[in-house]
One Martini backbone bead per residue (centre of mass of N, CA, C, O) as a GRO file, in nm:
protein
  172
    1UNK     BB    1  -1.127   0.863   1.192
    2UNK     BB    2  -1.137   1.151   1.257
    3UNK     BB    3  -0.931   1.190   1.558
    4UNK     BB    4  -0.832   0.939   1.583
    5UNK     BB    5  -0.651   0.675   1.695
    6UNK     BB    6  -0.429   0.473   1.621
    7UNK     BB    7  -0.415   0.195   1.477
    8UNK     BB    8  -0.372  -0.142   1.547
    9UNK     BB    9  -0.219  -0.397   1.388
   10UNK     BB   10  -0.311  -0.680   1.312
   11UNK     BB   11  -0.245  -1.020   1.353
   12UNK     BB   12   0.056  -1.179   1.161
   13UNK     BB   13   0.162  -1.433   1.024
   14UNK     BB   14   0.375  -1.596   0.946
   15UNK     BB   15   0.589  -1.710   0.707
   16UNK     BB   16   0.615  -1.886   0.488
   17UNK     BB   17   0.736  -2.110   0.271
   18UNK     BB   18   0.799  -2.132  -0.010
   19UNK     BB   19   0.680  -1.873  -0.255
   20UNK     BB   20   0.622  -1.674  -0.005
   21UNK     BB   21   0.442  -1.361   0.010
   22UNK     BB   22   0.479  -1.017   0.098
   23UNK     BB   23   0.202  -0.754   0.086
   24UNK     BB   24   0.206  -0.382   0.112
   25UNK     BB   25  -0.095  -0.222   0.023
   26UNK     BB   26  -0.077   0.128  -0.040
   27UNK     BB   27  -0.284   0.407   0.017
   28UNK     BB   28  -0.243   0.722   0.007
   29UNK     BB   29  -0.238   0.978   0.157
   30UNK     BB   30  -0.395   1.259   0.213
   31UNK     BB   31  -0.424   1.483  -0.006
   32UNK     BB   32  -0.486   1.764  -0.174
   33UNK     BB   33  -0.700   1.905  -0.395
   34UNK     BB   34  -0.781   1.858  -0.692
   35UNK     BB   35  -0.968   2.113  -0.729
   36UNK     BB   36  -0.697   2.294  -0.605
   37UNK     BB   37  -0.525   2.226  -0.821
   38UNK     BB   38  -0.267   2.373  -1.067
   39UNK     BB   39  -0.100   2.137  -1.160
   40UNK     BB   40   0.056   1.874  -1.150
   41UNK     BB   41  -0.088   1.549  -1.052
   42UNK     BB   42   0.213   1.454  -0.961
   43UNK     BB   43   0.281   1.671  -0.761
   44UNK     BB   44   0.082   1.622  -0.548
   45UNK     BB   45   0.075   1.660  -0.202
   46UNK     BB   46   0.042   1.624   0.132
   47UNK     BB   47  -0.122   1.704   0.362
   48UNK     BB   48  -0.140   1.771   0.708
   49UNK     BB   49  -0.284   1.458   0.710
   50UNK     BB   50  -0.085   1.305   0.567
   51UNK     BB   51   0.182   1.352   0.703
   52UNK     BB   52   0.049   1.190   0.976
   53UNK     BB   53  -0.022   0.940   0.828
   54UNK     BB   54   0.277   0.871   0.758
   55UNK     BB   55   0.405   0.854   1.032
   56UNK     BB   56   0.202   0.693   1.147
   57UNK     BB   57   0.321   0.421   0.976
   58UNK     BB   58   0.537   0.343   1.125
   59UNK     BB   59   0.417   0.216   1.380
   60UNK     BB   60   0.283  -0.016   1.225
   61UNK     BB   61   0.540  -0.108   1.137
   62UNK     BB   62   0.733  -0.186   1.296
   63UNK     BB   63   0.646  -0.518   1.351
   64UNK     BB   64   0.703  -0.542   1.023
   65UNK     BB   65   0.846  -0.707   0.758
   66UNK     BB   66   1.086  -0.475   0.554
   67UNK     BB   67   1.271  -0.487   0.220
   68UNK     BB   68   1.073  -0.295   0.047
   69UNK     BB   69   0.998  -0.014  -0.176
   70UNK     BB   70   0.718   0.106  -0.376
   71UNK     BB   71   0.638   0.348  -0.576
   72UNK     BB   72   0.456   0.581  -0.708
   73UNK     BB   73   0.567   0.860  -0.894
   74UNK     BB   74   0.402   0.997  -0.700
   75UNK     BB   75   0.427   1.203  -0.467
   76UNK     BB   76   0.232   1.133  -0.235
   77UNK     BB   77   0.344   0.822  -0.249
   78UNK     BB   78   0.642   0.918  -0.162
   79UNK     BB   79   0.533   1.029   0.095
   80UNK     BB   80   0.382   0.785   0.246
   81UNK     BB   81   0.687   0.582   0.239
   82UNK     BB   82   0.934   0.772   0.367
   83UNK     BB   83   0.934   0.691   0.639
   84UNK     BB   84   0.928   0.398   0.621
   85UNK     BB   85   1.239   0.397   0.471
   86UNK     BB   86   1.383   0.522   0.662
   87UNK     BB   87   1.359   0.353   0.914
   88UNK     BB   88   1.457   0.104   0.720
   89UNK     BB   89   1.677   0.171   0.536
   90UNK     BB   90   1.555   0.268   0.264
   91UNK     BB   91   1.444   0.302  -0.059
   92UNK     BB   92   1.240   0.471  -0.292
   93UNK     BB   93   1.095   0.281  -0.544
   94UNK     BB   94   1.016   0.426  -0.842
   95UNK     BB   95   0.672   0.259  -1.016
   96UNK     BB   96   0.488   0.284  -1.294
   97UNK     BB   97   0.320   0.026  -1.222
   98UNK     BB   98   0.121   0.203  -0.972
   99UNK     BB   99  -0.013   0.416  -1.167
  100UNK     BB  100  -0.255   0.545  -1.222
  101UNK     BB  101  -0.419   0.361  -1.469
  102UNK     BB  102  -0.218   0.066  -1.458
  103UNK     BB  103  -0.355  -0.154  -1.350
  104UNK     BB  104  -0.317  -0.507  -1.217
  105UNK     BB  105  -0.032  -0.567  -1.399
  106UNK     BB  106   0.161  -0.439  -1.244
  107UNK     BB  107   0.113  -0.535  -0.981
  108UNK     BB  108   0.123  -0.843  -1.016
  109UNK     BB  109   0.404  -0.868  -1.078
  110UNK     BB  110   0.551  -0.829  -0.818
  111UNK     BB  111   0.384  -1.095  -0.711
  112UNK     BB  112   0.574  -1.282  -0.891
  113UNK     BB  113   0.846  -1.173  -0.750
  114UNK     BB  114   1.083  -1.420  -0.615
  115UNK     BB  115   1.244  -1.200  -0.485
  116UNK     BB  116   1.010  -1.100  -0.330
  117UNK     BB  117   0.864  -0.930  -0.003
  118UNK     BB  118   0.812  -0.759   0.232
  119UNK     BB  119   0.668  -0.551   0.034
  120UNK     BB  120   0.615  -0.211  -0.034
  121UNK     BB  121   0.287  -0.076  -0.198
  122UNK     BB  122   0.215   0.248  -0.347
  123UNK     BB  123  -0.101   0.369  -0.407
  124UNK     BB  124  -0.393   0.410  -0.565
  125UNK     BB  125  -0.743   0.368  -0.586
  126UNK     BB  126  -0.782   0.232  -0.843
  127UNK     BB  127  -0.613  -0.020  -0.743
  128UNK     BB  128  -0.750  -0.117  -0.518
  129UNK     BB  129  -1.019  -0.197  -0.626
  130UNK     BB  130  -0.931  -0.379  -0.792
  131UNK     BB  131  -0.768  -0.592  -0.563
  132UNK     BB  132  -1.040  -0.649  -0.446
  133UNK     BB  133  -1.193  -0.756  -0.621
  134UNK     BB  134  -0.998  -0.989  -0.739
  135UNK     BB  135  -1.000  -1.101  -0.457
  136UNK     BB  136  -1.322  -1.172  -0.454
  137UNK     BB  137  -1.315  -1.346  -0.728
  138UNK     BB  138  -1.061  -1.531  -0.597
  139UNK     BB  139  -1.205  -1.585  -0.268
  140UNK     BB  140  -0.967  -1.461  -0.059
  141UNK     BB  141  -1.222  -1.324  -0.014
  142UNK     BB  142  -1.550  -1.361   0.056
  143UNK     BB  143  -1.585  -1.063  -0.010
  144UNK     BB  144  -1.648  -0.770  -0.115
  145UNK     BB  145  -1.445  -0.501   0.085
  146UNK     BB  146  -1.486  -0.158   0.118
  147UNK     BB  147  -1.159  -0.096   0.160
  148UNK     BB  148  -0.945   0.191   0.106
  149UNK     BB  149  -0.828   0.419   0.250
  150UNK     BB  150  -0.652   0.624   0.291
  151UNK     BB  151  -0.366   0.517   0.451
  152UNK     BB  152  -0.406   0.220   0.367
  153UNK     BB  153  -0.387  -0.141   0.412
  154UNK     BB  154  -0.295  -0.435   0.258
  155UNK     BB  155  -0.242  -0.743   0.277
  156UNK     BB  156  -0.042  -0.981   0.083
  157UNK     BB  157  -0.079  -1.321   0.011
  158UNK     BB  158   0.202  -1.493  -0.159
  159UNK     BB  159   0.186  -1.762  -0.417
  160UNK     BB  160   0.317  -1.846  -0.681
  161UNK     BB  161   0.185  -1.519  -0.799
  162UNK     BB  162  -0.056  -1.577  -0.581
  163UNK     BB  163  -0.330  -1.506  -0.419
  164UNK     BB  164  -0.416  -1.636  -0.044
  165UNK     BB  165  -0.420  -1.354   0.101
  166UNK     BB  166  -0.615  -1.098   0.306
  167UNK     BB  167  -0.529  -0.792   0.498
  168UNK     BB  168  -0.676  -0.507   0.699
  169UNK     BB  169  -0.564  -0.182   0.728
  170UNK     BB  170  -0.603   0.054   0.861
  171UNK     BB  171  -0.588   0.405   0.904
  172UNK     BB  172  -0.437   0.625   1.106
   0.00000   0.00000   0.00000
């Protein structure tokens, strides 16, 4: 809600062994008004609440842990994970299978990959609806979820390759 203190993140279990990531799927947070920008829609910049919602994700995540970070090569995307990204020295690493329209073969690409875990993914509202249906589908939720604020966080629990578990931190 406009004006509350950030929400402190859900308690969330340690990480199993053998074949089990974490993916921290983030949607950006709040931009400028898409109907009030006159640019390239991939350099639209995050508002003045966007800004404070991207620092404030430092918070969230402080005592989660994250080896890497992956953004949509648009702006607001790599403005709202590049906090979190400074505060663990880590780079945020632009990833066109992230970008809007880019549907959900981009995104469980990364969930497939037994290289990665504990890793922040952040993209755009239509993957994200994407990732709840997709999750409500095959159980893992038990029901859709519509849950996916600007600057909001799914957690997702993958086991070689496919979600087990997934739980939602709200935007701070």
């Amino acid at each position: 809600m406009e004006g509350s203190e950030p929400q402190e993140p859900p308690e969330l279990d340690a990480l199993g062994v053998g074949g089990v990531g974490r993916f921290y799927v983030v949607r950006h947070a709040k931009a400028g008004s898409r109907s009030h920008w006159t640019g390239d829609d991939r350099r639209r910049p995050l508002s003045k609440k966007g800004r404070q919602q991207a620092e404030a994700l430092v918070k969230v995540f402080a005592d989660l842990p994250v080896d890497d970070v992956f953004s949509s090569p648009y702006l607001r995307c790599i403005q709202t994970v590049e906090p979190i990204a400074i505060a663990r020295h880590r780079k945020v690493q632009a990833n066109a299978s992230l970008s809007e329209g880019r549907g959900l073969s981009g995104l469980y690409s990364f969930f497939e990959d037994p290289n990665l875990g504990n890793t922040v993914l952040c993209t755009h509202g239509d993957l994200m609806w994407e990732l709840i249906e997709d999750l409500a589908n095959r159980r893992v939720l038990p029901a859709f979820k519509e849950a996916f604020d600007k600057g909001s966080t799914w957690v997702v629990d993958v086991e070689d390759g496919s979600p087990v578990g997934a739980r939602y931190i709200p935007a701070p």
